[in-house]
C-alpha positions as CSV (number, residue, x, y, z in Angstrom):
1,X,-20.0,-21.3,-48.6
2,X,-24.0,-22.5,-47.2
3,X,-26.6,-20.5,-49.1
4,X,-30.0,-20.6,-47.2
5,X,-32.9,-22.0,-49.4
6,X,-36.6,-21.5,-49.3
7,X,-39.9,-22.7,-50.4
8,X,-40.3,-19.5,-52.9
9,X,-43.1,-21.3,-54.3
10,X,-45.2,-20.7,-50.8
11,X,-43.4,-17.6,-50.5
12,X,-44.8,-16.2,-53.7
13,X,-48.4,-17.0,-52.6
14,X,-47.7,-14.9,-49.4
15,X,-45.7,-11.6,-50.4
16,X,-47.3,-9.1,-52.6
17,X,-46.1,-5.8,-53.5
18,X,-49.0,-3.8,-51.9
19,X,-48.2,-5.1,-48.6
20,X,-44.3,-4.3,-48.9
21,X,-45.2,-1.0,-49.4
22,X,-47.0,-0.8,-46.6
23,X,-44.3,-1.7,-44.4
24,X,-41.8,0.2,-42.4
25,X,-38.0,0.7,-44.7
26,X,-35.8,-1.9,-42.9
27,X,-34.7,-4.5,-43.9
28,X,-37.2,-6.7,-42.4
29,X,-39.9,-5.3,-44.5
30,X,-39.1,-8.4,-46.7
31,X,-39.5,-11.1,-43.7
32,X,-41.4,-13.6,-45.4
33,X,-37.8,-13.8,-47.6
34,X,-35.8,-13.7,-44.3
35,X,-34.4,-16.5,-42.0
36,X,-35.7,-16.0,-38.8
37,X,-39.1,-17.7,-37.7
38,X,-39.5,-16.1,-34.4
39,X,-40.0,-12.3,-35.3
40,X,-39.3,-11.5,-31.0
41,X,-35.7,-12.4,-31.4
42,X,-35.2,-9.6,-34.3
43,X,-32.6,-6.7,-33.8
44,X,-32.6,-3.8,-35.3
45,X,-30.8,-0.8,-35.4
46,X,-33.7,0.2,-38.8
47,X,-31.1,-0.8,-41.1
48,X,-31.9,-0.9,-44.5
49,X,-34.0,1.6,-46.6
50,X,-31.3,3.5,-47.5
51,X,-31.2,5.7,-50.3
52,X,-31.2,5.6,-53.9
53,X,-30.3,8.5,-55.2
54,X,-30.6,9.8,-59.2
55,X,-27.0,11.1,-59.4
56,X,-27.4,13.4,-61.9
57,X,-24.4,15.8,-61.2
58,X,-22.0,13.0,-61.5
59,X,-24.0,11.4,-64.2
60,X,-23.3,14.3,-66.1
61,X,-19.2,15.0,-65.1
62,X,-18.9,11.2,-66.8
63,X,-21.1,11.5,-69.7
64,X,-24.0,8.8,-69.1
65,X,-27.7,9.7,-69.0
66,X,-29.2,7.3,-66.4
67,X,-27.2,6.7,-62.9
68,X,-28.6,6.1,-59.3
69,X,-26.4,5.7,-56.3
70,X,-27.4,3.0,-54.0
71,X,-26.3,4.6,-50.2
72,X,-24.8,2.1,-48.0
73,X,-23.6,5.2,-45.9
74,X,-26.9,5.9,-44.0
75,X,-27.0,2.3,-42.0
76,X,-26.6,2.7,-38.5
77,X,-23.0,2.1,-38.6
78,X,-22.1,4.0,-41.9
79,X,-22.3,0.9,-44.3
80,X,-23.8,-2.4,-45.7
81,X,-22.6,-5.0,-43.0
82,X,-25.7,-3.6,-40.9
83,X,-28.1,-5.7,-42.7
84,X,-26.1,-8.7,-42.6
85,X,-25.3,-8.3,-38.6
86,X,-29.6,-8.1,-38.4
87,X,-30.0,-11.2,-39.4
88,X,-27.1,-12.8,-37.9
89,X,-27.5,-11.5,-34.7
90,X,-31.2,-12.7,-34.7
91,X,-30.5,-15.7,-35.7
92,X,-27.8,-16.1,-32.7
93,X,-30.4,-15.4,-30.5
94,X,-32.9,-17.9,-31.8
95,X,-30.9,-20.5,-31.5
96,X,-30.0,-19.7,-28.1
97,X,-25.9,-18.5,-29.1
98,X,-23.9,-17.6,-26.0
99,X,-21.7,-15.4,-28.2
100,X,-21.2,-14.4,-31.3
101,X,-17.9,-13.7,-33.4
102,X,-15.9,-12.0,-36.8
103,X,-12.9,-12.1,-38.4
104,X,-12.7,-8.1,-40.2
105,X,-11.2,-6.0,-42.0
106,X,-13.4,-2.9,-39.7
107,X,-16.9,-2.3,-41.2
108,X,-18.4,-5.9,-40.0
109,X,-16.5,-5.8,-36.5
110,X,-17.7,-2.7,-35.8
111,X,-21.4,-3.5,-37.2
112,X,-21.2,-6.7,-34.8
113,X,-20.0,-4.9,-32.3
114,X,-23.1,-2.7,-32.3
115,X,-25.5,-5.4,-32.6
116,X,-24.2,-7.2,-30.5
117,X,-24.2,-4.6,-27.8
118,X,-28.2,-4.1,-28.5
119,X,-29.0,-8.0,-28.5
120,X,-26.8,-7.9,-24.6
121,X,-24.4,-10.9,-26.2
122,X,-20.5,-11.0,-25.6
123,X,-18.8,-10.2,-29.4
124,X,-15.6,-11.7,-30.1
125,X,-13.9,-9.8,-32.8
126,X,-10.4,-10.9,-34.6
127,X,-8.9,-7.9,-36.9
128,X,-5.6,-7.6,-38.5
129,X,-3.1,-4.8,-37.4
130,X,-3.2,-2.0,-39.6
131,X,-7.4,-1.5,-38.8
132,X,-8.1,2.1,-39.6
133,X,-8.3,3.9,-35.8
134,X,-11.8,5.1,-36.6
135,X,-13.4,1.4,-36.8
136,X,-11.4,-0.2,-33.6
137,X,-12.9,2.8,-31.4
138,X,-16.5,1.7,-33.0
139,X,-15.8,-1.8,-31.4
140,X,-14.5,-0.7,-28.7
141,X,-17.4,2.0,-27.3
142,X,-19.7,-1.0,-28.2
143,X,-17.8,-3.4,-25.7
144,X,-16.7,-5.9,-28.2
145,X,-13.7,-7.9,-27.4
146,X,-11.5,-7.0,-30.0
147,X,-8.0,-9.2,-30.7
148,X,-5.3,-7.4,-33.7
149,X,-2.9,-10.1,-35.0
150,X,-0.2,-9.3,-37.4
151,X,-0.5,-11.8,-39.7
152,X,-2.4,-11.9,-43.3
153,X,-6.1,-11.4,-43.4
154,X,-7.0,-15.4,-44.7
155,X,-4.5,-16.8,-41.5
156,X,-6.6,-15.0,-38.9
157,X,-10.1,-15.5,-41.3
158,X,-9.0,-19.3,-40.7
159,X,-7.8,-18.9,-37.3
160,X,-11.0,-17.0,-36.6
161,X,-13.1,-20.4,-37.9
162,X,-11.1,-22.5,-35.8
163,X,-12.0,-20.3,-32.7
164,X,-15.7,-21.0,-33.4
165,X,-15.6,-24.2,-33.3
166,X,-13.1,-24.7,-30.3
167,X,-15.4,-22.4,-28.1
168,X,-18.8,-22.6,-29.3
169,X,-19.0,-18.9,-30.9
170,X,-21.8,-18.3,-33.5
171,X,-19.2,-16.7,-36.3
172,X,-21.3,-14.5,-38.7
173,X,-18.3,-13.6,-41.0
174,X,-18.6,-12.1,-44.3
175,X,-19.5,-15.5,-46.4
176,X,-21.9,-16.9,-43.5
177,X,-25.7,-17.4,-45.0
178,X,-27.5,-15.0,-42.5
179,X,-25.1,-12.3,-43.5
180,X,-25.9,-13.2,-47.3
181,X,-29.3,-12.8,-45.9
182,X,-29.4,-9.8,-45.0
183,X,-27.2,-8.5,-47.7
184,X,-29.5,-9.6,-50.1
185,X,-32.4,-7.3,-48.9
186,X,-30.2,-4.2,-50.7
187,X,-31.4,-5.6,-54.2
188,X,-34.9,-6.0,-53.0
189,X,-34.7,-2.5,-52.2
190,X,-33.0,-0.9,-55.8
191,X,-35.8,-3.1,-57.2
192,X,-38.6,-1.6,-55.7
193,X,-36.9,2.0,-55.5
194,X,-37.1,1.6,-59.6
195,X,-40.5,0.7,-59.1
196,X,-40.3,-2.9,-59.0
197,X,-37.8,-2.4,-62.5
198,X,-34.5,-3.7,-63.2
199,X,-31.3,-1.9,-63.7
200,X,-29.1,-3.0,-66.4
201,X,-25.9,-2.7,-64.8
202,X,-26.0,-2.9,-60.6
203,X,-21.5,-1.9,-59.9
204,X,-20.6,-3.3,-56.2
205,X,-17.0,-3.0,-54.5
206,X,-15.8,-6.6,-54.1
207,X,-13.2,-8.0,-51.0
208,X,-14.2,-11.9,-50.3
209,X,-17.0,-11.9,-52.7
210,X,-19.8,-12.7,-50.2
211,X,-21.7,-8.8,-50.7
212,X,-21.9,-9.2,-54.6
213,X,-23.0,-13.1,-53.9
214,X,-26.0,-11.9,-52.0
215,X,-26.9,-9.3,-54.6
216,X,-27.3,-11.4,-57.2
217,X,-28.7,-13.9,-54.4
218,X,-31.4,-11.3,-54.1
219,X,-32.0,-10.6,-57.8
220,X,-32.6,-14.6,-58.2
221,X,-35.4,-14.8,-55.3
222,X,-37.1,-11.4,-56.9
223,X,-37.7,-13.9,-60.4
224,X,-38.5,-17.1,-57.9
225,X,-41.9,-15.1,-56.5
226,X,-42.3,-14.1,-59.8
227,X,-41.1,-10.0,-59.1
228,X,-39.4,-9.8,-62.0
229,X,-38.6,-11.5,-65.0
230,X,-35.1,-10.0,-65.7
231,X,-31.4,-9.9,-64.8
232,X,-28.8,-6.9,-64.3
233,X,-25.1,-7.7,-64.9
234,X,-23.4,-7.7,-62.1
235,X,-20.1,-5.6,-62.1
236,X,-17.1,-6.8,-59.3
237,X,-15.0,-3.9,-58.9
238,X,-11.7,-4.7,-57.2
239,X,-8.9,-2.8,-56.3
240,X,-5.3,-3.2,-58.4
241,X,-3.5,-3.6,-55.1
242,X,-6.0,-6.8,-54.4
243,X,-7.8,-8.6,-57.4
244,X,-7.6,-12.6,-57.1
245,X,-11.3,-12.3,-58.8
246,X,-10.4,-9.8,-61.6
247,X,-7.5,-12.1,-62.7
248,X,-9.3,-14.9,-62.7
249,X,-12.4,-13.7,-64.4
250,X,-10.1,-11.7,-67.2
251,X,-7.4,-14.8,-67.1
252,X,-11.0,-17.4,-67.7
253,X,-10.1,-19.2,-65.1
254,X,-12.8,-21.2,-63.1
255,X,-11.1,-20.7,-59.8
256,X,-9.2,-18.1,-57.8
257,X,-5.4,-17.8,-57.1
258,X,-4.9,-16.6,-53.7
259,X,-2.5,-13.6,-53.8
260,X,0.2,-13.9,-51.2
261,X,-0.3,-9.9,-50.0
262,X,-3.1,-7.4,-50.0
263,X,-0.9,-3.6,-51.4
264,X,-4.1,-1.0,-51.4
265,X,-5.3,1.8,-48.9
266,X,-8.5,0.5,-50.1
267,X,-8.6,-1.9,-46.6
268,X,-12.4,-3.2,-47.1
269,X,-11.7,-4.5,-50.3
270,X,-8.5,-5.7,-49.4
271,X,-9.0,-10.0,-49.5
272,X,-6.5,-11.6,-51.4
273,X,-7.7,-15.3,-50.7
274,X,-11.8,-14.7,-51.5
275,X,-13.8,-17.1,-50.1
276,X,-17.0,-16.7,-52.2
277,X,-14.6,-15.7,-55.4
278,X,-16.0,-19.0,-56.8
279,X,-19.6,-18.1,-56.4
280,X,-18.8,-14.5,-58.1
281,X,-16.8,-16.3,-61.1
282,X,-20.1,-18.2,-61.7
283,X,-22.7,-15.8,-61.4
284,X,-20.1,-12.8,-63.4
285,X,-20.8,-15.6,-66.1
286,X,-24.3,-16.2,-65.4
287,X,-25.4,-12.2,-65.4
288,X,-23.3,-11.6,-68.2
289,X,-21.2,-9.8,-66.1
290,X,-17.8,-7.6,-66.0
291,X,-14.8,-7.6,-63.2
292,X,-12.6,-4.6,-63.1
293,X,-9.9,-3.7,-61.2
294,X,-8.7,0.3,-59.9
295,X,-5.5,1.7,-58.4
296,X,-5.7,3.5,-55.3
297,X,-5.3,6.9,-56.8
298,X,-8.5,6.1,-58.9
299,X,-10.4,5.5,-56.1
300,X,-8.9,8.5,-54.0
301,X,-10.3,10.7,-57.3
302,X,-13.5,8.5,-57.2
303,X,-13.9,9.8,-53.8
304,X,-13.4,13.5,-54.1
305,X,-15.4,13.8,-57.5
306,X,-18.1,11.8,-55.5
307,X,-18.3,13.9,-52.8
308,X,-18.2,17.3,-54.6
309,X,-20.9,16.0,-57.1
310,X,-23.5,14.2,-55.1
311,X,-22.3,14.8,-51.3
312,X,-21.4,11.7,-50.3
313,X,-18.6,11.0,-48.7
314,X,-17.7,7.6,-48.8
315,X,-14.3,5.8,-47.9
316,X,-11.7,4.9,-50.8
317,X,-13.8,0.9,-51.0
318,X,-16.7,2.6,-50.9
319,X,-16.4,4.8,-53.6
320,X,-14.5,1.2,-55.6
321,X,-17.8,1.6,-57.7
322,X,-17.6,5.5,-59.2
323,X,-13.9,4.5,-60.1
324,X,-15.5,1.1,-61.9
325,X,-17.7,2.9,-63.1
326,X,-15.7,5.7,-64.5
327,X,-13.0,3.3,-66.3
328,X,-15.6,1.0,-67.8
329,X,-17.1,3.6,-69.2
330,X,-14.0,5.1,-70.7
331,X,-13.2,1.3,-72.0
332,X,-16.7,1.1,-73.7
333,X,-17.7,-1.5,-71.7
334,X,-20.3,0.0,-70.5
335,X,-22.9,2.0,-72.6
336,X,-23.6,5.8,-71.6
337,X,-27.8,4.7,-71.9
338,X,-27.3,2.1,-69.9
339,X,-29.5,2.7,-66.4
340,X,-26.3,1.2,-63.8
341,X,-26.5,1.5,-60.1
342,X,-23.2,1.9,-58.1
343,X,-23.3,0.5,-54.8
344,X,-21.9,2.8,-52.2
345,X,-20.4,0.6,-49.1
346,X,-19.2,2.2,-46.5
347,X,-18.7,5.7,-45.1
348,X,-15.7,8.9,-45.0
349,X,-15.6,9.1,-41.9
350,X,-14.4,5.3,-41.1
351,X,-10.8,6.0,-42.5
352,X,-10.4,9.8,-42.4
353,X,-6.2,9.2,-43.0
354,X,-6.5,8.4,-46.8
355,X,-8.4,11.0,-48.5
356,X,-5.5,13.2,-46.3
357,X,-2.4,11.8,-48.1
């Protein structure tokens, strides 16, 4: 995938901390580090600025003395995709897009959707059958036009390219660089949260690779403008049902084996041909990082002990980090002093039929 570049040597000379903090908590409180030249084409929904949390109560159910939770849930739409569908949606509009367009799994269509509706631009959206009820109504009350197939998710992802192209549709799907962009802004935020500090471990739920990509993205521009001077490991939590980037990182393989069918409630997560899974091989191996995988009743548990802990109630990909978390822990593979941030995605109340079963 295109990764968006910058002069981070100019940038440095124009962004100082004091300033951020006198900014309002969106994401574009870090615009000097954003894409988008003309600041009268932003939309925003205030994305961004969401929570990090000490999570003491579940700190203490698994044993380890320093955890925050990183709350995805409080974006506009109930997850992370809002800060991506900022930027992209922006950018559509500065360059004068007559539409814009996903392929998705739910959380991105439905974050389009919304942007979409607030930047007045048609939304094309391309989902497979099986979307959880909760995140076709989103698209729908937005006025997306939304399109199910029933066929697997990397057909339509390339059908969905092909539509682009053939119709002139600005496609900000889930590897695109202005959804990177705005992706990135989370780890500007855990970093000054901390107090411009760095975690040791930062645990993010992983489908096509492109959130965990712009994480670490973000940790690399922090060290560029001379933030930090630092690195977490980044931790790729997949689930069992669909982990082409867990086998290859535990096989030490350099490339991904596309899996021939996703099998996991976890439907977020759910991408068995990753297009960014190279980019998180290489920087797993440049953070000195870890890729797990959990079974669906793992992250069904990781859910419930989440909410009754820290009151968040976060769908079974969402909560893909507390059962990480929990199983590396148990394996020793992560230390109980470590400070570790788990990455919550996506909201509860976006697929209400799982935690039910």
């Amino acid at each position: 995938p295109l990764e968006a570049r910058y002069d981070y040597n100019k940038i440095a000379t124009k962004i100082i901390k004091k300033l951020i903090g006198k900014r309002e908590w969106t994401i574009w409180r870090y615009k000097e580090i954003l894409p988008i030249k003309n600041f009268s084409k932003i939309i925003s929904l205030n994305e961004g600025g969401t929570a990090l949390q000490k999570g003491a109560r579940l700190a203490e159910r698994f044993g380890i003395k320093n955890l925050y939770l990183k709350d995805e849930t409080r974006n506009p739409t109930w997850s992370f995709k809002d800060r991506g569908s900022s930027v992209g949606i922006s950018k559509a509009l500065e360059i004068g897009a007559g539409a814009v367009g996903c392929v998705s799994t739910g959380n991105m269509a439905a974050s389009m959707a919304a942007y979409a509706a607030k930047a007045g631009i048609k939304c094309v959206i391309l989902i497979p059958s099986g979307t959880p009820l909760e995140k076709v109504v989103q698209m729908l009350i937005c006025g997306a036009e939304v399109i199910s197939i029933e066929k697997p998710y990397p057909e339509i992802y390339e059908m969905g390219l092909r539509l682009s192209k053939e119709h002139g549709i600005y496609w900000i799907h889930a590897d695109a660089p202005m959804r990177i962009e705005g992706q990135k802004t989370s780890s500007y935020e855990i970093c000054e949260q901390l107090g411009w500090n760095v975690p040791d471990k930062v645990i993010i739920p992983t489908s096509s690779g492109g959130n965990i990509s712009a994480h670490w993205k973000g940790w690399k521009e922090l060290s560029l403008i001379g933030f930090i001077e630092q690195f977490p490991s980044m931790v790729s939590i997949q689930a069992e049902g669909c982990c082409p980037i867990v086998k290859a990182f535990k096989d030490r393989k350099d490339f991904i084996e596309p899996l021939k069918k996703a099998r996991t409630i976890a439907q977020s997560i759910s991408n068995p041909d990753p297009p960014s899974g190279q980019r998180v091989l290489s920087l797993l191996k440049e953070s000195n990082g870890i890729a797990e995988a959990v079974s669906d009743r793992e992250l069904l548990d990781a859910q419930k002990i989440l909410a009754e802990t820290e009151g968040i109630f976060a769908e079974p990909a969402g909560a893909a980090s507390i059962a990480g978390l929990k199983k590396l822990l148990e394996k020793g593979l992560i230390n109980k002093y470590e400070k570790v941030v788990c990455v919550i995605t996506g909201a509860g109340l976006k697929d209400m039929k799982s935690p039910m079963k």
